[in-house]
C-alpha positions as CSV (number, residue, x, y, z in Angstrom):
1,X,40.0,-18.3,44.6
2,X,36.7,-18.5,46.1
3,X,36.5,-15.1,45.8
4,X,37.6,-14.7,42.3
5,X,34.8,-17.4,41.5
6,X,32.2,-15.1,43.3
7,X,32.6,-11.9,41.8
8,X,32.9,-13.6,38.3
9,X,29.3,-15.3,39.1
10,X,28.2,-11.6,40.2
11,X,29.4,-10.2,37.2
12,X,27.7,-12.8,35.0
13,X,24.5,-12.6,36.7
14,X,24.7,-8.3,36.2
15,X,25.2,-9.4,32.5
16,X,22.5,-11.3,32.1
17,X,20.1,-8.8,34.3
18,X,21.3,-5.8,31.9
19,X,20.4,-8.5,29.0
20,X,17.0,-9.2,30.3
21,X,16.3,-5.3,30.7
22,X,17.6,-4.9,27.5
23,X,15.0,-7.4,25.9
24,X,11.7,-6.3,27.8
25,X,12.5,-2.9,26.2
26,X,13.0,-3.6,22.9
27,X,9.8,-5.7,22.9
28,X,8.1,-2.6,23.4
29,X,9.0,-1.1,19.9
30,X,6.3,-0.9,17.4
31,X,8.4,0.4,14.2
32,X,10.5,-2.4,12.6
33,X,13.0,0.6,11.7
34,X,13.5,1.1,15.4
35,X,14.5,-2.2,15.5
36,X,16.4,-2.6,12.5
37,X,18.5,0.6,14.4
38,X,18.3,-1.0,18.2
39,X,20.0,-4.4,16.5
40,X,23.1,-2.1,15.3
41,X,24.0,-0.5,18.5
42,X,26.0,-3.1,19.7
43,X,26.3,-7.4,19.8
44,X,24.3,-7.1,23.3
45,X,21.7,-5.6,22.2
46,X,21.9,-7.6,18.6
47,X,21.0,-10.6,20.6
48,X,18.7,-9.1,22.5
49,X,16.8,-8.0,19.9
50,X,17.0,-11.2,18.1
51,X,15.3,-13.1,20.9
52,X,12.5,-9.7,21.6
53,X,11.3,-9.7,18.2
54,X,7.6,-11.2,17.5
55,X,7.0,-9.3,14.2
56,X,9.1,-9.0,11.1
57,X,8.6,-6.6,8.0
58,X,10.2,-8.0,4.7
59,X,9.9,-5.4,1.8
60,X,11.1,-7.9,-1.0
61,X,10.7,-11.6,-0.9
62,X,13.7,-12.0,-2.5
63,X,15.9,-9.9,0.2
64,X,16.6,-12.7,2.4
65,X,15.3,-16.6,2.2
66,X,13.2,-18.1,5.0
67,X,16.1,-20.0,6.4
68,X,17.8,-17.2,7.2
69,X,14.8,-15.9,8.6
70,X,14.0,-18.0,10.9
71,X,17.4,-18.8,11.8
72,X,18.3,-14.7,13.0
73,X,14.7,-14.1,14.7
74,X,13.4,-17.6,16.5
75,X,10.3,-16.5,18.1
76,X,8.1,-14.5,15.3
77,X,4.3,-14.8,15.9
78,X,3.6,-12.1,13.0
79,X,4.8,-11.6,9.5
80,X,4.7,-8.7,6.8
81,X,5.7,-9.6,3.7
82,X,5.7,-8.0,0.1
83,X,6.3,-9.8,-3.4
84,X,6.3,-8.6,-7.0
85,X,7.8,-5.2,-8.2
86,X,5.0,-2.1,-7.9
87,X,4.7,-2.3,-11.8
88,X,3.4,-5.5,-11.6
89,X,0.2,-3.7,-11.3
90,X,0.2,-2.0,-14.5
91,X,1.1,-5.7,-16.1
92,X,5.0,-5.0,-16.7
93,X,5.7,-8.1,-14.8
94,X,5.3,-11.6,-16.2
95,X,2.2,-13.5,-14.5
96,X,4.8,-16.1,-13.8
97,X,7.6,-14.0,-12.4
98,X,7.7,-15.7,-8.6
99,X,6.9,-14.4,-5.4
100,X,5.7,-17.8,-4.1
101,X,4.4,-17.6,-0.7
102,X,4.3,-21.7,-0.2
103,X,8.2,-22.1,0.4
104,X,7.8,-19.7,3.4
105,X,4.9,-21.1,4.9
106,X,6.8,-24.8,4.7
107,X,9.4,-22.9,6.6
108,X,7.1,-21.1,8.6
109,X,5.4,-24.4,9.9
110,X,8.6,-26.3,10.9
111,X,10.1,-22.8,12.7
112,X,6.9,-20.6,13.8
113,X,4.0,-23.1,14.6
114,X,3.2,-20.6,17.4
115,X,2.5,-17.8,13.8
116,X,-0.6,-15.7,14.1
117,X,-0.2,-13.2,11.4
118,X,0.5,-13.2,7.8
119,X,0.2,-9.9,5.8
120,X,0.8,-10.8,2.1
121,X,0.9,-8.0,-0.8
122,X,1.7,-8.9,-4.6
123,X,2.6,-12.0,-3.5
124,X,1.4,-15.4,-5.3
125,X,-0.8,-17.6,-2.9
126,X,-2.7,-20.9,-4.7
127,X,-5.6,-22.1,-3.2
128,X,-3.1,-25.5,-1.6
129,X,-1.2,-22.9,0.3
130,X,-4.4,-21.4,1.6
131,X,-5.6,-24.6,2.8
132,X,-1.3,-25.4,4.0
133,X,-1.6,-22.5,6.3
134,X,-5.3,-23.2,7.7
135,X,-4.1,-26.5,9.1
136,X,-0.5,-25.6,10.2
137,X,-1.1,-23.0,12.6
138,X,-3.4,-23.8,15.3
139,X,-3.4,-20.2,16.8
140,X,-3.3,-18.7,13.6
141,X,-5.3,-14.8,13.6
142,X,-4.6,-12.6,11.0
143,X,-5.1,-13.3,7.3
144,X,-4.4,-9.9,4.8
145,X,-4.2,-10.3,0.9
146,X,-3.4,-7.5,-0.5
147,X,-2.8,-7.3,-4.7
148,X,-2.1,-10.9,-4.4
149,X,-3.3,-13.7,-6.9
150,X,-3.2,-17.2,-7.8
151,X,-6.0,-18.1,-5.3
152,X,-9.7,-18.9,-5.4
153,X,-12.8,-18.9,-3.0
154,X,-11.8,-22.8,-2.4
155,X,-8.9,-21.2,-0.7
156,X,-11.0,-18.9,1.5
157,X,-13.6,-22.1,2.6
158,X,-10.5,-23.9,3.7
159,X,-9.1,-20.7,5.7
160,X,-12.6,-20.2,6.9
161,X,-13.2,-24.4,7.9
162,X,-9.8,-24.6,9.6
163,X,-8.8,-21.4,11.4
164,X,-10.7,-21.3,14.4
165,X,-9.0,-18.5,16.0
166,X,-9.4,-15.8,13.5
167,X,-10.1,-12.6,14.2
168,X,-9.3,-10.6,11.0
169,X,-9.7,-11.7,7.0
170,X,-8.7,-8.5,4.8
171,X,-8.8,-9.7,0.8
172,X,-8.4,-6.2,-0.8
173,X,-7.8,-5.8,-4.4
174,X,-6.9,-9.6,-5.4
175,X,-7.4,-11.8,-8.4
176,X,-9.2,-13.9,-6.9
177,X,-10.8,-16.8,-8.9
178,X,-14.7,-16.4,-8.0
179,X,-15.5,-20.3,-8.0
180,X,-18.4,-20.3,-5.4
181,X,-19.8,-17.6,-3.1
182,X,-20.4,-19.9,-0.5
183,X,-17.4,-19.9,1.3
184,X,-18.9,-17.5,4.0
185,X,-21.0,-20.9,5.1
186,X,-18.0,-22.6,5.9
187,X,-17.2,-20.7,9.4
188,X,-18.4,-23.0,12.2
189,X,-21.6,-22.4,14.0
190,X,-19.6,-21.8,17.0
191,X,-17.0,-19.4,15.3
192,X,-17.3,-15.8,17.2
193,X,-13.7,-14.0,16.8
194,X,-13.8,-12.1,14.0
195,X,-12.7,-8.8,14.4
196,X,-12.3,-7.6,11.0
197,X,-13.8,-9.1,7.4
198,X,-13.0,-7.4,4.3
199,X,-14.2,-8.7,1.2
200,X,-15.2,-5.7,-1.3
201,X,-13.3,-6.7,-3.9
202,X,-14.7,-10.6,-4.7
203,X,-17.5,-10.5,-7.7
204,X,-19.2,-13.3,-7.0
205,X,-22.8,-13.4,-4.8
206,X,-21.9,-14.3,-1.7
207,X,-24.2,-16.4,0.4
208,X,-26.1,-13.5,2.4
209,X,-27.9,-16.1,5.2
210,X,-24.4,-17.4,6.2
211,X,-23.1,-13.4,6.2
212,X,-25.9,-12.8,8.5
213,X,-25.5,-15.9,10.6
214,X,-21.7,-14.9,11.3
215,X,-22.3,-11.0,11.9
216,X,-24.7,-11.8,14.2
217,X,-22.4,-14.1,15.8
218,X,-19.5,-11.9,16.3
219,X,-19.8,-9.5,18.8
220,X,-16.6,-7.7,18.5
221,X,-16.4,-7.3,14.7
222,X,-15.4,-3.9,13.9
223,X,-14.7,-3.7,10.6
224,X,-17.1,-5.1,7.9
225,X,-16.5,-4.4,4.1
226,X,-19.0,-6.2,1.6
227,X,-18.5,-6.3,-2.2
228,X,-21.3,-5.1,-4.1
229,X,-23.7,-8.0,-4.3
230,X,-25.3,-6.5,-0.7
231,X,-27.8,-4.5,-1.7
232,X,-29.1,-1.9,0.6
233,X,-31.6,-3.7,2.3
234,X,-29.5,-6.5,3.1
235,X,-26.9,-3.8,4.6
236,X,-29.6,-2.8,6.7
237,X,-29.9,-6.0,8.1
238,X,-26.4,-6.1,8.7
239,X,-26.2,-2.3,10.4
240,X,-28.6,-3.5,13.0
241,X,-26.8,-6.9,13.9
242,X,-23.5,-5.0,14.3
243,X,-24.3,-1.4,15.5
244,X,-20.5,-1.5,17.1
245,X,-19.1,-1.2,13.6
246,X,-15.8,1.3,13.4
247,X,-15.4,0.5,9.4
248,X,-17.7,-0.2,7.3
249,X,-17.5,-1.3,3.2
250,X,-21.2,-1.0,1.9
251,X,-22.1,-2.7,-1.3
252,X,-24.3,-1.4,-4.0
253,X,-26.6,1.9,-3.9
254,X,-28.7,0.8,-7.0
255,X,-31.7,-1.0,-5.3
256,X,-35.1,1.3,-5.2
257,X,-36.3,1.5,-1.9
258,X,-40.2,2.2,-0.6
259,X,-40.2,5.0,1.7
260,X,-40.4,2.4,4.4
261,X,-37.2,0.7,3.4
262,X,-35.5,4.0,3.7
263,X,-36.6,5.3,6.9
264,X,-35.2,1.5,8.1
265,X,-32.3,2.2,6.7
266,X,-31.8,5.8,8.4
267,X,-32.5,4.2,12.0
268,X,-30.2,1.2,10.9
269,X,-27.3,4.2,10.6
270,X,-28.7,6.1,13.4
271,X,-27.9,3.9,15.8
272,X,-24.2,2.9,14.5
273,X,-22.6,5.6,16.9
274,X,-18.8,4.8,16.2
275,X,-18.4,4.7,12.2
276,X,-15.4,6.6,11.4
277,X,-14.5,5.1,8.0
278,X,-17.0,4.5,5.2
279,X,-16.3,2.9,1.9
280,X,-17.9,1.2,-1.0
281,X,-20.8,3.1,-2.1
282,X,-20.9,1.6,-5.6
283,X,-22.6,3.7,-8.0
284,X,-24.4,5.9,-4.8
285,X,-27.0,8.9,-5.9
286,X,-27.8,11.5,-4.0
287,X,-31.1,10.6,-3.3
288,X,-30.1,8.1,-0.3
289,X,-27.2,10.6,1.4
290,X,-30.1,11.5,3.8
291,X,-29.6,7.9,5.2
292,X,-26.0,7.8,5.9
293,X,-26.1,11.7,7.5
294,X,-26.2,9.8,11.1
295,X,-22.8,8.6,10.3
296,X,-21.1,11.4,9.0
297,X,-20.5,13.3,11.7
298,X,-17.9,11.7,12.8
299,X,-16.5,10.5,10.3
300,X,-12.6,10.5,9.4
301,X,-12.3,8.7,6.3
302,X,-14.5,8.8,3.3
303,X,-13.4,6.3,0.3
304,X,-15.8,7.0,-2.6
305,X,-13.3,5.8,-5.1
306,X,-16.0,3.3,-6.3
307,X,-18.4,6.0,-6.6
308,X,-18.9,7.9,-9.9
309,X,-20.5,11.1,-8.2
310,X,-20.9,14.5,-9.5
311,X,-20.1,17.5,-7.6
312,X,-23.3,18.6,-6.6
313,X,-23.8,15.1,-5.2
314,X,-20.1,15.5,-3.2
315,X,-21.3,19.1,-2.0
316,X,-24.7,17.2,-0.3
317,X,-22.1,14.7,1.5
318,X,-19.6,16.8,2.8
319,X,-21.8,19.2,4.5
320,X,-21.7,16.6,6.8
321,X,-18.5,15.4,7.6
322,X,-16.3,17.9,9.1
323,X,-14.0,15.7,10.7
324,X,-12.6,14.1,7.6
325,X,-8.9,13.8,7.9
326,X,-9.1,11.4,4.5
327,X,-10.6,11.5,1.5
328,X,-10.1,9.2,-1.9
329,X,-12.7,10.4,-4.7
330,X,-13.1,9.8,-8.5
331,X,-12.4,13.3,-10.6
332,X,-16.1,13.0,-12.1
333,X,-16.1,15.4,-9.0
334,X,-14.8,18.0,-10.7
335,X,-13.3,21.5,-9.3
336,X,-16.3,22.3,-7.8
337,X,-16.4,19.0,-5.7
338,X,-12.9,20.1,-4.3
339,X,-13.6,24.0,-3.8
340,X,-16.6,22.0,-1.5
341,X,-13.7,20.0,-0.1
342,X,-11.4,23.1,0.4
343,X,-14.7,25.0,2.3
344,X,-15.8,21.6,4.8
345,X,-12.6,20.1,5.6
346,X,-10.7,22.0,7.6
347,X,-8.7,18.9,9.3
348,X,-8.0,16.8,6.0
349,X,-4.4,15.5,5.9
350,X,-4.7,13.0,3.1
351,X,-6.4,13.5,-0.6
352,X,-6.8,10.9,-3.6
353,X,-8.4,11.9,-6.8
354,X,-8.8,9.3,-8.8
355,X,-9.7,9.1,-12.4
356,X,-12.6,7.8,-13.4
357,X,-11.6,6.5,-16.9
358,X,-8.1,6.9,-17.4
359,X,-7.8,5.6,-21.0
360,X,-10.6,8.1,-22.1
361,X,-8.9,11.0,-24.4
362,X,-11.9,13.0,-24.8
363,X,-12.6,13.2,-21.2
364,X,-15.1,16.1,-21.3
365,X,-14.9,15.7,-17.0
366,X,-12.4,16.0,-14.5
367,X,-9.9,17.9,-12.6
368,X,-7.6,21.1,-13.0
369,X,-5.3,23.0,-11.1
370,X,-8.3,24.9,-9.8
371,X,-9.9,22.1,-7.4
372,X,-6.2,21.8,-6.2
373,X,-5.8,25.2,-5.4
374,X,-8.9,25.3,-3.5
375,X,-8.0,22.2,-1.0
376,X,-4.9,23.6,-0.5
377,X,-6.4,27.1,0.5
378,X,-8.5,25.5,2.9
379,X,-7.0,22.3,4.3
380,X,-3.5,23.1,5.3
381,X,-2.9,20.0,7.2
382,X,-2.5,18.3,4.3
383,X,0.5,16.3,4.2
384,X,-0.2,13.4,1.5
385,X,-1.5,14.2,-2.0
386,X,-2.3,11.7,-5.2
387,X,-4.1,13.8,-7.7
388,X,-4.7,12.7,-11.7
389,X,-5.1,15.2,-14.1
390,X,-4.9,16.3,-17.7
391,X,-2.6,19.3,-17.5
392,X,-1.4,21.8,-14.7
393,X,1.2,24.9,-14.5
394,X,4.1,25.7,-12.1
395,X,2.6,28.7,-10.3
396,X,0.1,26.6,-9.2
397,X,2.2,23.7,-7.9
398,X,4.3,26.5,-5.8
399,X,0.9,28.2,-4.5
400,X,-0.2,24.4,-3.3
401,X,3.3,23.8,-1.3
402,X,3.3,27.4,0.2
403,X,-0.5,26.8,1.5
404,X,0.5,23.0,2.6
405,X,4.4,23.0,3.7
406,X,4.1,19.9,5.4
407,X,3.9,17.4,2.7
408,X,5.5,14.0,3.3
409,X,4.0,12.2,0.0
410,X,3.6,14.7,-3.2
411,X,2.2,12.1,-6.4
412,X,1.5,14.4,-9.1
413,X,-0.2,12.6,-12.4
414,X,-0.3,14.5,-15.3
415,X,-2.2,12.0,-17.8
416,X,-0.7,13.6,-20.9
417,X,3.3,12.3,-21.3
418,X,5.1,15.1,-21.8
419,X,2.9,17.9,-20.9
420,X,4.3,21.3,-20.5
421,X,2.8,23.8,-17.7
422,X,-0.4,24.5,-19.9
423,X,-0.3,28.5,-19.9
424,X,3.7,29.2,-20.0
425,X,4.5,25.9,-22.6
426,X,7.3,25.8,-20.2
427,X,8.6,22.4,-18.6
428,X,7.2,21.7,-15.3
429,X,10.8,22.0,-13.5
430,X,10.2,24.7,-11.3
431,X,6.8,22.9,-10.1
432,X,8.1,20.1,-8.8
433,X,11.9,22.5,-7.7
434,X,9.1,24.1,-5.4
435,X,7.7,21.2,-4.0
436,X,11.3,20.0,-2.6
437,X,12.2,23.4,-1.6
438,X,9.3,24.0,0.6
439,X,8.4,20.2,2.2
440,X,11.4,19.6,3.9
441,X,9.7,16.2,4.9
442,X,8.5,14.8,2.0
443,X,9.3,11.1,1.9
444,X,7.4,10.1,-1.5
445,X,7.6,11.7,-4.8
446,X,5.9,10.7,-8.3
447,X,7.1,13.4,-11.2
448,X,4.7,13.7,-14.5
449,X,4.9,15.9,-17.1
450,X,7.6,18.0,-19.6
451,X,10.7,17.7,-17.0
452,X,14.2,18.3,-17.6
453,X,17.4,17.4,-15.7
454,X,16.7,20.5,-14.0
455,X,14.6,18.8,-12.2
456,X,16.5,15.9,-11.1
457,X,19.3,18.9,-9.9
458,X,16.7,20.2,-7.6
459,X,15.3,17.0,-6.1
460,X,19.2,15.9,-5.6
461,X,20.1,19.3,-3.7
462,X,16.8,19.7,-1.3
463,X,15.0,16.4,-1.5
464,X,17.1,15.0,1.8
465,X,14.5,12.9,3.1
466,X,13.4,11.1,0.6
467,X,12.5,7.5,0.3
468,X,10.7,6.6,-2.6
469,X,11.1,8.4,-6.0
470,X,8.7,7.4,-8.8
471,X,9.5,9.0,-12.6
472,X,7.8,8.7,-15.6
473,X,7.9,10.1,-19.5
474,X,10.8,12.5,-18.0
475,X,14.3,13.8,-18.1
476,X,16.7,14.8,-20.7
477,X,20.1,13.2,-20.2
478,X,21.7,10.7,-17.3
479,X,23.1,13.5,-15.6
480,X,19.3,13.7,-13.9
481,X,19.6,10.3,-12.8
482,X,23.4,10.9,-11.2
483,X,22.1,14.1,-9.5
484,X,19.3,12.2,-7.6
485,X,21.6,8.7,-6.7
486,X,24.5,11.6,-5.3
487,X,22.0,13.7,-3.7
488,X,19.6,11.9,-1.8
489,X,20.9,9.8,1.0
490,X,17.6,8.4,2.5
491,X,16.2,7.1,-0.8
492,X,15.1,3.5,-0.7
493,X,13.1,2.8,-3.8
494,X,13.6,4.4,-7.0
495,X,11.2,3.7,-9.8
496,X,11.8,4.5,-13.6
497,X,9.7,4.2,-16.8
498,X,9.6,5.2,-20.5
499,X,12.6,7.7,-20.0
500,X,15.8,8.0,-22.1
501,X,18.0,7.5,-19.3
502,X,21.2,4.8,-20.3
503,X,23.9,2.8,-18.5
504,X,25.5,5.7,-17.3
505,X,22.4,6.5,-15.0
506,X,22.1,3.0,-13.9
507,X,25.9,2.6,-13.3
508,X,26.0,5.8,-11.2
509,X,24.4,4.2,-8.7
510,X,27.2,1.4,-7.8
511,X,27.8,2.8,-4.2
512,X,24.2,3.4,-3.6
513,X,22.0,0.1,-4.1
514,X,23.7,-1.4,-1.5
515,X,21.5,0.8,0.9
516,X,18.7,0.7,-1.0
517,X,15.6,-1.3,-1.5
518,X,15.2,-1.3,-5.3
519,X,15.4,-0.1,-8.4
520,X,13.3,-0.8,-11.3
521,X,13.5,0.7,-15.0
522,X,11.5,-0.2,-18.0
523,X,11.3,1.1,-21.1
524,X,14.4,3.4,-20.7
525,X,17.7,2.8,-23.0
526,X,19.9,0.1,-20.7
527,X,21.6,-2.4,-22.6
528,X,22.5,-5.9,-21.0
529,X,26.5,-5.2,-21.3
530,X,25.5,-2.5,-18.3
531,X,23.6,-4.6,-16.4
532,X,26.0,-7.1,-16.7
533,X,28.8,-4.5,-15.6
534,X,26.4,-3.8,-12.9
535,X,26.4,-6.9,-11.6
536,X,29.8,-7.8,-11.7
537,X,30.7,-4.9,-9.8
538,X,28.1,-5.6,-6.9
539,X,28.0,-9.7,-6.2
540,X,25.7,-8.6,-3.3
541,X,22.6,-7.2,-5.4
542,X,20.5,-9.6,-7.8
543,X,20.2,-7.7,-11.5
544,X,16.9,-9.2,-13.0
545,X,16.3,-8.3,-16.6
546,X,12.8,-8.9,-17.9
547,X,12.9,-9.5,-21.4
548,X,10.4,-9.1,-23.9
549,X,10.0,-11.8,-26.9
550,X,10.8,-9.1,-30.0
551,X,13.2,-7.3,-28.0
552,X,17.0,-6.9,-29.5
553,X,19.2,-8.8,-28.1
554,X,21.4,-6.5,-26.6
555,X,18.7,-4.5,-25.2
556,X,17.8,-4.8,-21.5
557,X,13.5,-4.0,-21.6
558,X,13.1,-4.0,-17.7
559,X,15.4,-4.1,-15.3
560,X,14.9,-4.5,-11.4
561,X,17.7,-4.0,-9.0
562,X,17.2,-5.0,-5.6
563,X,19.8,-6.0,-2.5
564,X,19.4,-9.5,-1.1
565,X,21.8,-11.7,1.4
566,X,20.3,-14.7,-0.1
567,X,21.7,-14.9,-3.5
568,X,20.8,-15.5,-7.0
569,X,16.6,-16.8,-6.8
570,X,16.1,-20.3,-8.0
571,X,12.8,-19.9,-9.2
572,X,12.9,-17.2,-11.9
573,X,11.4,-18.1,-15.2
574,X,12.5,-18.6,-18.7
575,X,11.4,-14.5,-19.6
576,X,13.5,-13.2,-16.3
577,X,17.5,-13.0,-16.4
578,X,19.7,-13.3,-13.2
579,X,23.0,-11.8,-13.7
């Protein structure tokens, strides 16, 4: 008996050794899909898992409550977490749609007192919620607002009064309500953590003595992004309180300087050895490039998406940066910008062309199929592509894979619906057939142009890896929509707008959104009756239908599909349906 009891304490004790091991080694994963995977193995390492993980990745708000939340994962000290549809951006979504953050952070307060990052994207954050979390977490670190809105400066004083911890404030691209800019006065005089401060994208003038006060502070600040009130002298100020900067936003090129000013400047970049991103630049000339030379060098990253340049004025700057592995410009570039591209950098693995004013029909700038072809002869690392245009041809797109096999995000954007390959008049099928043929990798696809259901067949028959499928002004029939939903067993988002595709496409999918994300399609010819069918069929996926105020009644305008264990949401408004 005694025994017996031994060698069952023996066992229990190798149990919970194995359990202990098993924890310490999931809590070295980084990727929340490793974890998602390690948690299905078996109930072992389920639990183990549950107790190891400290950061959680939520892709929709509406997938899962915050009771649930905090009931499977006890001990989270970071959260990522993402809110309205994608289209919200293009103002497809009702301002009042949801995506409250305050509910969580309630939630958060009770469960996670111990939280010390938040990571917020199209999510809505008031100014009550700001100044919620600033008193509810005393260790709180990390604050990123990302396409968020709802908020103003008030909420940045109180995040700025309260959290004395913080080491990193990203606001990037927010609606932010400018009330006052002088919530930068607010940190405390002893207040030296900050790591990271991003805030390019407020309007308002900022208070430029408390800026300086707190850069001057913080020793180990890294990343700095002003908005465009800095002018180029204050910069200089800044340079040479913080010549440890990795990342740096500047603000406004506009300001004439003396010659004196200028060489200041120069010797204010000289000695910032470790830039490696540079951004802002608004409305930058040539005639101060000779200033930020010092920097080039080494840098990787080069957003002048805020800066109108011409090509001759790209040509100057990229003599100089021959490290560049990223790149996001504005198509007043032109094709001779990206030959100089193709021709300086050799290492480049990401390209964004921007257009410079999209709504503009008799754009008499911009970008063809020649500046493409010219990156892709010289950069073949290149692995993720976003490139606006007016028109482009197949033998091009084919010529672009065959020189850069190894893309993982294609996003094509032909800026006329419905444009045909400009010299054949023929659809753009076989562009986008040779993109899926030749990157066996690629994850993200965005289709433009004249397509048929021909291309839908190709993307279902090679396209094995992808995740995220984004179609607009395309297809014929919704046998293109079936081909893609039977085809591609990875696909986690699927995005569709202004196409004639019908119930039938959206019913095909029935066995599929269960493993998906998402599915959003506006403007296409859905009726409710489907979406109602759709719903019945699947109790475990919420069917939202936007409608719009003229609409008929049996039409379904927008409708997003997404899986969720917690239900119907409670807080939709009036203009949003639950099924």
């Amino acid at each position: 008996m005694e025994e017996e009891r031994h060698r069952k304490d023996q066992n229990t004790s190798e149990v919970d050794s194995v359990k202990q091991a098993i924890t310490k080694v999931l809590a070295l994963l980084t990727s929340h899909k490793d974890h998602n995977s390690a948690s299905l193995v078996c109930k072992d390492w389920y639990e183990a898992e549950q107790l190891s993980r400290t950061h959680v990745f939520i892709g929709n708000c509406y997938a899962v409550s915050p009771e649930i939340l905090t009931r499977r994962f006890p001990n989270i000290l970071s959260v990522t977490l993402k809110g309205k549809p994608r289209f919200s951006d293009f103002n497809l979504v009702p301002q009042d749609w949801g995506a409250d953050i305050h509910p969580w952070l309630v939630a958060f307060a009770d469960k996670y007192p111990s939280l010390e990052e938040l990571r917020l994207k199209r999510m809505s954050v008031s100014d009550e919620s700001l100044e919620f979390l600033a008193v509810s977490f005393p260790n709180f670190k990390v604050l990123s607002l990302s396409s968020c809105d709802g908020f103003s400066t008030d909420g940045l004083a109180a995040i700025a009064t309260n959290c004395k911890n913080l080491t990193e404030l990203d606001i990037q691209e927010n609606g932010i309500e400018d009330i006052s800019g002088s919530w930068l006065s607010c940190f405390p005089e002893s207040f030296t953590s900050l790591e990271v401060l991003n805030f390019a994208n407020v309007n308002s003038e900022v208070d430029f003595d408390a800026l300086e006060k707190l850069v001057s502070r913080c020793k180990s600040l890294k990343a700095l992004k002003v908005n465009k009130s800095i002018s180029l002298e204050q910069l200089q100020k800044l340079l040479v309180l913080a010549p440890q900067l990795v990342d740096l936003g500047t603000g406004s090129f506009t300001q004439e300087l003396t010659d004196d000013q200028r060489a200041e400047l120069e010797s204010a970049f000289n000695k910032c050895k470790n830039i490696h991103k540079l951004s802002g630049l608004w409305q930058a000339t040539a005639l101060y490039f000779p200033a930020l030379s010092p920097v080039c060098a080494n840098l990787t990253f080069l957003n002048l998406s805020y800066a109108t340049l011409g090509s001759s004025e790209l040509v100057k700057l990229l003599m100089h940066c021959p490290l560049l592995k990223r790149l996001w410009v504005l198509d007043t570039v032109e094709d001779r910008g990206l030959e100089a591209v193709g021709s300086s950098c050799p290492l480049l693995e990401e390209l964004r062309v921007f257009p410079a004013d999209p709504f503009d029909e008799e754009i008499t700038y911009g970008v063809t199929e020649a500046g493409f072809l010219a990156v892709s002869h010289g950069c073949p690392r290149l692995q993720y592509v976003l490139y606006f245009c007016q028109a482009m041809t197949n033998a091009a797109v084919a010529t672009i894979v065959r020189n850069c096999p190894n893309f993982t995000c294609f996003r094509l954007c032909i800026m006329n619906p419905g444009q045909p390959d400009y010299v054949t008049n023929e659809p753009m099928d076989e562009a986008f057939g040779a993109v899926v043929k030749t990157c066996t990798n690629l994850q993200r696809l965005s289709l433009s142009g004249l397509l048929t259901d021909l291309t839908f067949e190709y993307i279902g028959q090679y396209a094995k890896n992808l995740e995220l499928l984004s179609v607009a002004f395309a297809g014929s029939s919704d046998w293109g929509i079936q081909c893609v939903l039977r085809g591609c067993p990875k696909l986690r988002k699927f995005e569709i707008r202004d196409c004639p595709f019908g119930d039938a496409a959206l019913l095909s999918g029935l066995d599929k959104y269960e493993s998906m994300r998402s599915l959003w399609m506006s403007a296409c010819n859905v009726t409710m009756d489907g979406c109602k069918l759709l719903a019945s069929k699947k109790p475990r996926l919420n069917v939202e239908v936007i409608k719009e105020a003229e609409s008929d009644d049996n039409q379904a305008d927008k409708v997003y599909v997404y899986r969720t264990v917690a239900g119907p949401r409670k807080d939709a408004p009036p203009s949003v349906i639950t099924l």
